[in-house]
VEXZA-285512 format. One record per residue (C-alpha): residue in one letter; x, y, z. Coordinates in steps of 0.02 Angstrom, whole numbers, plus 50000, padded with zeros to 5 digits. Layout:
! VEXZA-285512
numi A X X Y Y Z Z
...
***
This chain:
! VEXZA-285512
numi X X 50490 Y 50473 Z 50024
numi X X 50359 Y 50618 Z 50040
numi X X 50245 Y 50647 Z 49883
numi X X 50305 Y 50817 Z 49871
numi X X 50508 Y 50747 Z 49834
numi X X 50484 Y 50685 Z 49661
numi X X 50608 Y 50549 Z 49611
numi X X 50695 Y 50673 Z 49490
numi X X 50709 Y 50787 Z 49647
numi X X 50771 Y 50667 Z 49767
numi X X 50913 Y 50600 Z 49617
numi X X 50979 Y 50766 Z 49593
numi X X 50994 Y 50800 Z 49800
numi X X 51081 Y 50614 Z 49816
numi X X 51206 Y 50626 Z 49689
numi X X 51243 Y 50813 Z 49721
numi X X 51275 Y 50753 Z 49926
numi X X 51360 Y 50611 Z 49857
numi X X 51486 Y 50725 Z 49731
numi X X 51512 Y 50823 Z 49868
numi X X 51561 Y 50687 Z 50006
numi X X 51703 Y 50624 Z 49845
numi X X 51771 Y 50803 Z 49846
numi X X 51811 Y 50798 Z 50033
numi X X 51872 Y 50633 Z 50071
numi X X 51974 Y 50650 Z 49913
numi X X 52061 Y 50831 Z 49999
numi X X 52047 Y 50746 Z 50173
numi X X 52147 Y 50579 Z 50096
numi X X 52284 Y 50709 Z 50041
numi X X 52299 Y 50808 Z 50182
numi X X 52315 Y 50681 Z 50290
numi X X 52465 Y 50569 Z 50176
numi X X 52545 Y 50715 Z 50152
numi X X 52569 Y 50772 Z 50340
numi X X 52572 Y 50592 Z 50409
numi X X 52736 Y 50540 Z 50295
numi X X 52823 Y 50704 Z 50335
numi X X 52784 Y 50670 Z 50519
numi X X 52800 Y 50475 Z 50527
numi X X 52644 Y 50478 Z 50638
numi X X 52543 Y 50305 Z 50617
numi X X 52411 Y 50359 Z 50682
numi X X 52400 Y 50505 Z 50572
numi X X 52448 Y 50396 Z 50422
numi X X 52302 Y 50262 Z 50473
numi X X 52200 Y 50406 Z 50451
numi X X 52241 Y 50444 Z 50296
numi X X 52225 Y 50257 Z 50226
numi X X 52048 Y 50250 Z 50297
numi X X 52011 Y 50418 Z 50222
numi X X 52069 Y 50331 Z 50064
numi X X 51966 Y 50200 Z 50091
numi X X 51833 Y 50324 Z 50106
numi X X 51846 Y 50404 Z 49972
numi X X 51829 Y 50232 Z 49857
numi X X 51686 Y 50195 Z 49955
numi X X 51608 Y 50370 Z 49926
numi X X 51631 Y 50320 Z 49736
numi X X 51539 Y 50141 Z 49767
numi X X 51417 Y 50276 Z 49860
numi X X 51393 Y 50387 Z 49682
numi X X 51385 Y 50229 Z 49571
numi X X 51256 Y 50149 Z 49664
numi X X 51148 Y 50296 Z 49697
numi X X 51160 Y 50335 Z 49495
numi X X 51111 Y 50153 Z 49481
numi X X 50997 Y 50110 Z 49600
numi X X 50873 Y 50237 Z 49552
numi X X 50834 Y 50177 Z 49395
numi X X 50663 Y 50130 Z 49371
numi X X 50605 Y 49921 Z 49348
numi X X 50643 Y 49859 Z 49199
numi X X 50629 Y 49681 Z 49107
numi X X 50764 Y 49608 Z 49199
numi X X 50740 Y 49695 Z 49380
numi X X 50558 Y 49687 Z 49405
numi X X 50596 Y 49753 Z 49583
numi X X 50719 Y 49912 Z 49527
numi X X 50892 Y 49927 Z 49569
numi X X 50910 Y 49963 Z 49745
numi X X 51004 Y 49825 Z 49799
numi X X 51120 Y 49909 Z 49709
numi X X 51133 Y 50036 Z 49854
numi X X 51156 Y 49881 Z 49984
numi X X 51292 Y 49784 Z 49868
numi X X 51387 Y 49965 Z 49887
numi X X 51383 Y 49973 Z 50054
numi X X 51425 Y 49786 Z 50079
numi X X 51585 Y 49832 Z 49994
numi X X 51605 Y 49980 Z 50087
numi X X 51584 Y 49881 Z 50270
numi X X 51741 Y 49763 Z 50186
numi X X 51852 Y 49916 Z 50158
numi X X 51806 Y 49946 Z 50328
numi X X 51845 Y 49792 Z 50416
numi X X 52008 Y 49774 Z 50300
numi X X 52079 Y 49937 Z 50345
numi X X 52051 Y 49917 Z 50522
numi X X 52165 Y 49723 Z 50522
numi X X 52295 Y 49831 Z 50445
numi X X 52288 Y 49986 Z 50580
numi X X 52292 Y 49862 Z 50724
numi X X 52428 Y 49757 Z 50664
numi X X 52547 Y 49907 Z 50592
numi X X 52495 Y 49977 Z 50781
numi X X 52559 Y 49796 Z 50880
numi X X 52724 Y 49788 Z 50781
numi X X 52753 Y 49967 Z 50838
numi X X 52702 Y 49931 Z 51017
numi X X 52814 Y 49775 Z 51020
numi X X 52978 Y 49822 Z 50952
numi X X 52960 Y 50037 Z 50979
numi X X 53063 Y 50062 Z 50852
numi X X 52996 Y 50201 Z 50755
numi X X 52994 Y 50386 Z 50785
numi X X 52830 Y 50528 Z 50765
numi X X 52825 Y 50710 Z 50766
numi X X 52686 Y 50811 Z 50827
numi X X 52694 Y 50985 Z 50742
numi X X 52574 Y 51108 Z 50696
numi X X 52547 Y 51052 Z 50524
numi X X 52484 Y 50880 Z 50584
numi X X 52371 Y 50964 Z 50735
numi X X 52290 Y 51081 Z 50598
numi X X 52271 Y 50935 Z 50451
numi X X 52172 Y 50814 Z 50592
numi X X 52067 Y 50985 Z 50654
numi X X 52011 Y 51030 Z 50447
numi X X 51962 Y 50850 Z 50455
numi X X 51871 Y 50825 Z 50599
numi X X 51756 Y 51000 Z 50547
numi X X 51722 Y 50946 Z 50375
numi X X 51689 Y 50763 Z 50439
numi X X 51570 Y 50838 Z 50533
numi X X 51483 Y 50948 Z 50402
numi X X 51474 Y 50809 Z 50276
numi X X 51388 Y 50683 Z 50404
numi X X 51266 Y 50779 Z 50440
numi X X 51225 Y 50837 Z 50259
numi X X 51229 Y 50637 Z 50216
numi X X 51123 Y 50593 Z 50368
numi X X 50979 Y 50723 Z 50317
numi X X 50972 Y 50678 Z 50135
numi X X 50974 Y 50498 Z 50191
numi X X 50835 Y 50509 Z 50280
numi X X 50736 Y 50605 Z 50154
numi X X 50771 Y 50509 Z 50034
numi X X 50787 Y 50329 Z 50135
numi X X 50951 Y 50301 Z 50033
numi X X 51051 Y 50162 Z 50123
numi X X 51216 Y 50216 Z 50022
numi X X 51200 Y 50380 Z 50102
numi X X 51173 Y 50332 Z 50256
numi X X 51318 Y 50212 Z 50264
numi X X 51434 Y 50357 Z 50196
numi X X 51360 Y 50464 Z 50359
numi X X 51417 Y 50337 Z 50465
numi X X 51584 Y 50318 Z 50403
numi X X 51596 Y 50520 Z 50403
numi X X 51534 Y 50499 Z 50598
numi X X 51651 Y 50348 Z 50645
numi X X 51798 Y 50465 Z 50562
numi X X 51755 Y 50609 Z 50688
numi X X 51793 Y 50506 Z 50825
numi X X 51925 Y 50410 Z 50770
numi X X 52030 Y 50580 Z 50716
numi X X 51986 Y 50663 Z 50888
numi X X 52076 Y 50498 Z 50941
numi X X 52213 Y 50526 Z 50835
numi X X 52237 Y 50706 Z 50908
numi X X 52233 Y 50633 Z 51061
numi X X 52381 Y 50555 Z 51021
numi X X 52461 Y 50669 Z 50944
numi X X 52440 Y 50766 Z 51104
numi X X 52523 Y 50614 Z 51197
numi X X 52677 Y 50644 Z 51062
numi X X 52700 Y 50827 Z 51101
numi X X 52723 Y 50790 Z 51277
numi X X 52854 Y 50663 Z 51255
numi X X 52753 Y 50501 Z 51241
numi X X 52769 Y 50420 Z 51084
numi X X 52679 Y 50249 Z 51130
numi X X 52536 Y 50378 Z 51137
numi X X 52526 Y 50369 Z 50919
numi X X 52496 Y 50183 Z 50899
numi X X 52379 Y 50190 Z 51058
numi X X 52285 Y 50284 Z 50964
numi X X 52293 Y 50207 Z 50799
numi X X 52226 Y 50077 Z 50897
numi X X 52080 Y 50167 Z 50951
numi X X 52060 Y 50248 Z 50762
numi X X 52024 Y 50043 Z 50732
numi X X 51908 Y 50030 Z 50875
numi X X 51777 Y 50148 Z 50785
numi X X 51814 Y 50085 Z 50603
numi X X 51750 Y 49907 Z 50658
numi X X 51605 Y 49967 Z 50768
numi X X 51537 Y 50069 Z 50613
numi X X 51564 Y 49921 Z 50501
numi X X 51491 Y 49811 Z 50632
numi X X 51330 Y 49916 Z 50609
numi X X 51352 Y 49938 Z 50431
numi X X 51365 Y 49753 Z 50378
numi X X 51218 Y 49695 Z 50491
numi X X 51102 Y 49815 Z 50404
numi X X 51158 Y 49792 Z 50230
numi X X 51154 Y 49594 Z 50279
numi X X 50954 Y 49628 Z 50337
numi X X 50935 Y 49707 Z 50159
numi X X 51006 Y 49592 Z 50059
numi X X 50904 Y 49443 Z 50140
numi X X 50733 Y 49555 Z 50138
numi X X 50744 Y 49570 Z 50313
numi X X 50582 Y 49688 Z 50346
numi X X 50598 Y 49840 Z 50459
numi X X 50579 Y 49764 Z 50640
numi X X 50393 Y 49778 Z 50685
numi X X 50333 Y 49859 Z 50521
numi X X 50229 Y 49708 Z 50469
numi X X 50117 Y 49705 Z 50638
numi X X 50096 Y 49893 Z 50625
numi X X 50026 Y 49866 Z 50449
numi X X 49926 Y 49700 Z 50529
numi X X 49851 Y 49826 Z 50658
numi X X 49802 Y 49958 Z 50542
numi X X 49720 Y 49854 Z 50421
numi X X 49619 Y 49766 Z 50560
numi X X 49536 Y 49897 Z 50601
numi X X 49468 Y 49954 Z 50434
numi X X 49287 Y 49917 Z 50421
numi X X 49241 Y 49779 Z 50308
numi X X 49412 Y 49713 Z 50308
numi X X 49353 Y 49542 Z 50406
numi X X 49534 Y 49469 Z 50431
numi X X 49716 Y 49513 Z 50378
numi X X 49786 Y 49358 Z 50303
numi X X 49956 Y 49413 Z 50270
numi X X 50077 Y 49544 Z 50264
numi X X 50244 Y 49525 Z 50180
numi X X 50382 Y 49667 Z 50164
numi X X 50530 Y 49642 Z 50033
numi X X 50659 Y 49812 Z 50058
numi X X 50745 Y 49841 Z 49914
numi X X 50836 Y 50028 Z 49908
numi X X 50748 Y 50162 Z 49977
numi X X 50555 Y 50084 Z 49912
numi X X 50479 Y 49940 Z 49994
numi X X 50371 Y 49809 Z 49923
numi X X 50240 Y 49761 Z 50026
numi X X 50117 Y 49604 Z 50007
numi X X 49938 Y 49611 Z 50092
numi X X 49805 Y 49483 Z 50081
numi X X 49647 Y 49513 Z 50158
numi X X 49470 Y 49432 Z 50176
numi X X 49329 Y 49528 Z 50143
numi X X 49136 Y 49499 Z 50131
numi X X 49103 Y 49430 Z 49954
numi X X 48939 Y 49529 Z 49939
numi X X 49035 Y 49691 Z 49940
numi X X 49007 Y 49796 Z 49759
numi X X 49142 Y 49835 Z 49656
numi X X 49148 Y 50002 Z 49684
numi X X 49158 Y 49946 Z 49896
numi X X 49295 Y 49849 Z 49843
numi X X 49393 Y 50012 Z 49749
numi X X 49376 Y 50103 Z 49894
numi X X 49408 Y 49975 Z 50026
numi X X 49590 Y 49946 Z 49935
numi X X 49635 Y 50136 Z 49937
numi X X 49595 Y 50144 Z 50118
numi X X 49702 Y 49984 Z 50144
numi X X 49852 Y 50036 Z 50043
numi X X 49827 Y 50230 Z 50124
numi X X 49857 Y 50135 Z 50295
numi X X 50021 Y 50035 Z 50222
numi X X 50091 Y 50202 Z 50184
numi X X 50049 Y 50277 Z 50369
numi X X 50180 Y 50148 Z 50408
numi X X 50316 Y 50155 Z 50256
numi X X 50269 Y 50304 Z 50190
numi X X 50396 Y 50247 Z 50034
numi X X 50291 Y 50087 Z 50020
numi X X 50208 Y 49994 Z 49826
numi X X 50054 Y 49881 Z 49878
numi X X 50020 Y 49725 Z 49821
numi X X 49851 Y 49704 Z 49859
numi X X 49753 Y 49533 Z 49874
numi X X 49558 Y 49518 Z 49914
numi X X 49488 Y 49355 Z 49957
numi X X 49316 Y 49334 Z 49959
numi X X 49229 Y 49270 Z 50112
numi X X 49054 Y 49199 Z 50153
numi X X 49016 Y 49288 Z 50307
numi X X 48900 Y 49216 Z 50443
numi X X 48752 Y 49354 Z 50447
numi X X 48701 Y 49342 Z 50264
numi X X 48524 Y 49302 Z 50207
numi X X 48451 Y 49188 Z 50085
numi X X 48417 Y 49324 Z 49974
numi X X 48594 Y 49393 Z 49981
numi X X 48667 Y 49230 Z 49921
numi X X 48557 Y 49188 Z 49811
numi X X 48600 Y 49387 Z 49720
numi X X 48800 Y 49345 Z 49759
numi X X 48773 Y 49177 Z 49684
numi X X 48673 Y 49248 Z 49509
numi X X 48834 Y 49380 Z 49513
numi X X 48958 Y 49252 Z 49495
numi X X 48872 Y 49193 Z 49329
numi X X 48867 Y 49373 Z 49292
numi X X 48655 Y 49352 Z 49304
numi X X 48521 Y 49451 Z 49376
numi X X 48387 Y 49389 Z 49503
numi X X 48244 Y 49456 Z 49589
numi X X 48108 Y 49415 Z 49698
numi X X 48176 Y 49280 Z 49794
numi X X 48070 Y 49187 Z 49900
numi X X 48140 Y 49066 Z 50034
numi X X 48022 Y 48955 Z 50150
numi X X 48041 Y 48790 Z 50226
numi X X 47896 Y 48637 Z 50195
numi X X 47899 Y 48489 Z 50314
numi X X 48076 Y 48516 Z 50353
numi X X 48159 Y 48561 Z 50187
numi X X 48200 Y 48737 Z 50118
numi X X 48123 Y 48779 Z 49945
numi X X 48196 Y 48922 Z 49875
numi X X 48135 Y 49031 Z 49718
numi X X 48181 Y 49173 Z 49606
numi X X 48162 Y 49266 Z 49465
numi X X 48301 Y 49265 Z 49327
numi X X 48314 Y 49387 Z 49186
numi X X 48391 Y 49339 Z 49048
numi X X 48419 Y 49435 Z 48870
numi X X 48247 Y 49413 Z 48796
numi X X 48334 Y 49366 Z 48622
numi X X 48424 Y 49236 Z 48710
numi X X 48353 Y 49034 Z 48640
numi X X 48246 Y 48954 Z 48764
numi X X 48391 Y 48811 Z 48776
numi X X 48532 Y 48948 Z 48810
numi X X 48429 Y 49009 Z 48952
numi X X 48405 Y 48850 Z 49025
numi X X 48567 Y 48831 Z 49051
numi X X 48595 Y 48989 Z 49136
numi X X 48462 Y 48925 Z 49252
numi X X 48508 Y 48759 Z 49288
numi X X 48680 Y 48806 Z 49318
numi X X 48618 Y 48935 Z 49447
numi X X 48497 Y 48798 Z 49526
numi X X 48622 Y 48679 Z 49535
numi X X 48746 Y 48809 Z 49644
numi X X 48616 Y 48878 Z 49738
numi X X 48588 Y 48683 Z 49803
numi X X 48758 Y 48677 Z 49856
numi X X 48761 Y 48834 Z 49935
numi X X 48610 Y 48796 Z 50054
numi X X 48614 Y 48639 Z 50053
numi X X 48571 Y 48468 Z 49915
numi X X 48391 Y 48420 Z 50000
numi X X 48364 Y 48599 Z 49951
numi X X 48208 Y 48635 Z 49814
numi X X 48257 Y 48771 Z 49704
numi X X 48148 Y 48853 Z 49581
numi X X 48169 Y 49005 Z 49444
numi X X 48066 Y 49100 Z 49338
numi X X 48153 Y 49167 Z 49189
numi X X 48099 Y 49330 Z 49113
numi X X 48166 Y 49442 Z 48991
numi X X 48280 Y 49580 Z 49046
numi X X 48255 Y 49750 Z 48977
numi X X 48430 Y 49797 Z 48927
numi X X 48393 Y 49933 Z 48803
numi X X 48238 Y 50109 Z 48829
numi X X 48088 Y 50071 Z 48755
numi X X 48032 Y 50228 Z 48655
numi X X 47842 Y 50299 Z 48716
numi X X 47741 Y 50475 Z 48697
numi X X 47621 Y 50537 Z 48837
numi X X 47429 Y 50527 Z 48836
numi X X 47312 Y 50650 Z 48809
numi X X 47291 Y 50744 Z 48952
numi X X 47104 Y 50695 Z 48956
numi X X 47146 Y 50521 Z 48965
numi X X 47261 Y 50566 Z 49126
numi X X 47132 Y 50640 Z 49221
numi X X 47025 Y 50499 Z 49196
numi X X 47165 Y 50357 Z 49254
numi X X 47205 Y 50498 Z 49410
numi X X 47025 Y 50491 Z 49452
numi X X 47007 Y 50311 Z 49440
numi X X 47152 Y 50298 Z 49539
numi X X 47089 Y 50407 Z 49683
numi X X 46931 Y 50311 Z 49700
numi X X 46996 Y 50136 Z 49723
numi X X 47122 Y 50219 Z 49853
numi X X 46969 Y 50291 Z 49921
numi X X 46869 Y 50124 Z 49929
numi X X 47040 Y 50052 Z 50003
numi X X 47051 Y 50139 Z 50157
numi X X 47229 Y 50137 Z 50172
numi X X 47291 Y 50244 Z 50038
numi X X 47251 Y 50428 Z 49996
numi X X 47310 Y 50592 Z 49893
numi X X 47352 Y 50508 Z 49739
numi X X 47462 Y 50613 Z 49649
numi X X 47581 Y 50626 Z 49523
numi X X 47506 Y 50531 Z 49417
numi X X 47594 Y 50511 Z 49252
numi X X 47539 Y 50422 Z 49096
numi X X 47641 Y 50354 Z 48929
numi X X 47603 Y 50240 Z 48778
numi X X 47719 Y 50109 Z 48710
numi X X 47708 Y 49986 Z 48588
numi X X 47665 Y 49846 Z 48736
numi X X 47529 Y 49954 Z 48816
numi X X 47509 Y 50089 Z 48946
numi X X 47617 Y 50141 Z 49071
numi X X 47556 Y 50231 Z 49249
numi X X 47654 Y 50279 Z 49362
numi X X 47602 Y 50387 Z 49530
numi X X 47615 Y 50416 Z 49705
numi X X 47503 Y 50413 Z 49839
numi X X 47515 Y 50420 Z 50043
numi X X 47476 Y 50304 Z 50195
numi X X 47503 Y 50296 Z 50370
numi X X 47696 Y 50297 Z 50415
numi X X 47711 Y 50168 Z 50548
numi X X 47615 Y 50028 Z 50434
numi X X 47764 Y 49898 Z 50367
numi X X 47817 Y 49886 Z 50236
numi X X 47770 Y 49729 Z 50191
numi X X 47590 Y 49768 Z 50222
numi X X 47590 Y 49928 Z 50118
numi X X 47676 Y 49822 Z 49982
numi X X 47507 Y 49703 Z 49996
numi X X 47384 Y 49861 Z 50002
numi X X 47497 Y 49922 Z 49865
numi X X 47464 Y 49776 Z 49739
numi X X 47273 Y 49766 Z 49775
numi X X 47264 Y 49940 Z 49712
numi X X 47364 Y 49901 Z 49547
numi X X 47259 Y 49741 Z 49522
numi X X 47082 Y 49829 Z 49529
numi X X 47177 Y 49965 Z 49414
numi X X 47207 Y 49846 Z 49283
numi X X 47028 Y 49803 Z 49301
numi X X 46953 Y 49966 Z 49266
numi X X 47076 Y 50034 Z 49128
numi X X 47110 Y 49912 Z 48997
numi X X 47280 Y 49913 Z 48904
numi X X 47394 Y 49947 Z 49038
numi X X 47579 Y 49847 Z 49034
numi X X 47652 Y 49905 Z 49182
numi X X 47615 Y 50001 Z 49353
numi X X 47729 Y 50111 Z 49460
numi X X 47657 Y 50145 Z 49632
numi X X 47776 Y 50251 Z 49756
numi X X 47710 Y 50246 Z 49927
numi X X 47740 Y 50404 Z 50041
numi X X 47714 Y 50432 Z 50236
numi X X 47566 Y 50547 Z 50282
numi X X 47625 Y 50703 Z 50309
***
């Protein structure tokens, strides 16, 4: 179903097609009684029985349509449209049923030709009406079927479309009458059955399919294909599809890289459920993400998925490897009013992953530190005081080398010291692991020189 048919939209145009389709078979069912028992025509009187039949099933049609769109509830986590299949089970019954009668009321005539059929104008102008408004109600069934992927409907379209053929078979025989050949009736009465049971044959296999959750043939690899090719989606695990009405359910797990954010995640599962829905366009997602330790990760980046788990925070890890075995090391912050014996714990229990996760002749070291969860209130210095820091600053990067046109330079005072932040430019094809290096020699000789200082920002900018 298209986002622009809401479900109140689509309800009203199903039951109104649905209303409609009861009003004709109900006039057809007449028409047709009426002539065939004045006429004695069989086939004319089959016709009639099978519009009967009709119009019950176009009732099953409007219950289950009234039914099956009502929304889950406690009991039907899934909705109610099997509802719409169970109708048109029934329906494919009638069928079948009315079609052992035709051929066997059609035999006995055959056999013994005792019985007698007129062709007048009444019943040539009763099987023409039908075979227009069969017509017009097919394909007003068949286009609000499809909008609406209502099975009921559809089945109702066919049996409209079966009864076109099998009254243009009737007149056919009632031709055959009018020219003195009365065999010609139950011939076609015959025929009338021919295209009841090939319509049910179709019916029932498709209402079978949906009753068993058959999925729509190919569907699930056209939903494999799509989601392959979705980047970070590393493989499709599984793709299930449960019909049930016009909505299907549809299952999908997938692996994905577990060092993916949660926000990559969000938008990873809109993209996968926006390429279901390129496929059933009336499909609800289930979506399932597995996590999945891909081959090209570093040391670092499992060391930060690993601290995620435990809903931690680490920094400045270093790996190396000593005489054969990897050491690895880290920095853990922790909340700084956290006891020391809490904090431990985080820490061994990180240690003691990270080991299995690289490997257990694997050293592994942390640092813990406190985090600074909350803004730390401050006031600027003097601007006297700023000038001095900038012009300390400029003479170290001077007596560097490497570094030049410190600027920027911004001072504040909290209650743990000084903080200086600034910026400052260097030669754009050095690393930057060596400016990092030059970097921290500056900030060293800085805390030399100005007393009181607690932290240092330093932002690093290509020559221009």
């Amino acid at each position: 179903m298209s986002a622009s048919h809401s479900p109140d939209a689509a309800m009203k145009e199903k039951t109104s097609v649905a209303l409609s389709s009861m009003a004709a078979s109900l006039l057809m069912t007449i028409g047709k009684f009426v002539v065939g028992i004045m006429t004695g025509s069989l086939g004319l009187l089959s016709e009639a029985l099978h519009s009967l039949l009709d119009f019950g099933a176009t009732v099953l049609t409007f219950l289950a349509v009234r039914v099956s769109d009502k929304p889950a509830d406690d009991e039907h986590h899934y909705g109610h449209g099997k509802m719409e299949a169970v109708a048109a089970l029934a329906e494919t019954a009638l069928l079948f049923l009315t079609s052992a009668w035709i051929i066997y009321e059609a035999a006995h005539r055959l056999l013994t030709r005792n019985f007698t059929v007129e062709a007048t104008w009444a019943s040539f102008g009763v099987v023409i009406a039908s075979i227009v408004i069969d017509i017009s109600r097919a394909r007003a069934l068949m286009r609000t079927a499809k909008k609406t992927g209502s099975m009921a409907l559809e089945a109702d379209a066919l049996h409209f479309s079966s009864d076109v053929l099998s009254s243009c078979v009737v007149l056919v025989g009632l031709g055959f009458v009018a020219l003195g050949w009365p065999l010609g009736d139950p011939i076609a009465a015959i025929g009338v059955s021919i295209f009841v049971c090939r319509a049910g044959w179709k019916l029932g296999k498709r209402t079978f399919d949906a009753l068993v959750d058959a999925a729509p043939e190919g569907a699930a690899e056209a939903i494999r294909q799509k989601v392959r090719t979705i980047a970070g989606v590393v493989e499709v695990k599984r793709v299930r599809i449960r019909p049930a009405g016009s909505v299907h359910f549809v299952d999908v797990e997938v692996a994905i890289g577990r060092g993916l954010t949660q926000t990559k995640v969000s938008e990873l599962r809109e993209e996968i459920e926006a390429a279901v829905r390129a496929v059933l366009s009336n499909a609800e997602t289930t979506l399932t993400t597995l996590p999945l330790a891909l081959n090209n990760e570093t040391i670092y980046q499992r060391a930060v998925i690993i601290a995620a788990n435990h809903g931690a925070h680490v920094h400045h890890v270093s790996a190396h490897h000593v005489e054969g075995k990897l050491s690895v090391s880290f920095d853990l912050e922790v909340n700084g009013r956290l006891k020391l014996s809490e904090a431990h714990q985080i820490a061994t229990a990180l240690e003691t992953e990270m080991r299995h996760e690289f490997g257990a002749g694997t050293e592994v070291e942390s640092h813990i530190e406190p985090m600074e969860d909350h803004a730390l209130s401050g006031t600027s210095v003097e601007p006297a005081q700023v000038s001095e820091i900038t012009a300390v600053l400029q003479r170290l990067a001077a007596e560097n080398g490497c570094l030049s046109e410190v600027h920027n330079v911004r001072v504040r005072r909290i209650g743990r010291g000084l903080i200086v932040i600034f910026h400052c430019r260097t030669a754009p094809e050095r690393t930057v692991e060596d400016i990092h290096g030059i970097v921290d020699e500056l900030e060293r000789r800085l805390r030399q020189s100005v007393p009181g200082i607690w932290r240092i920002v330093a932002h690093a900018e290509p020559l221009r």
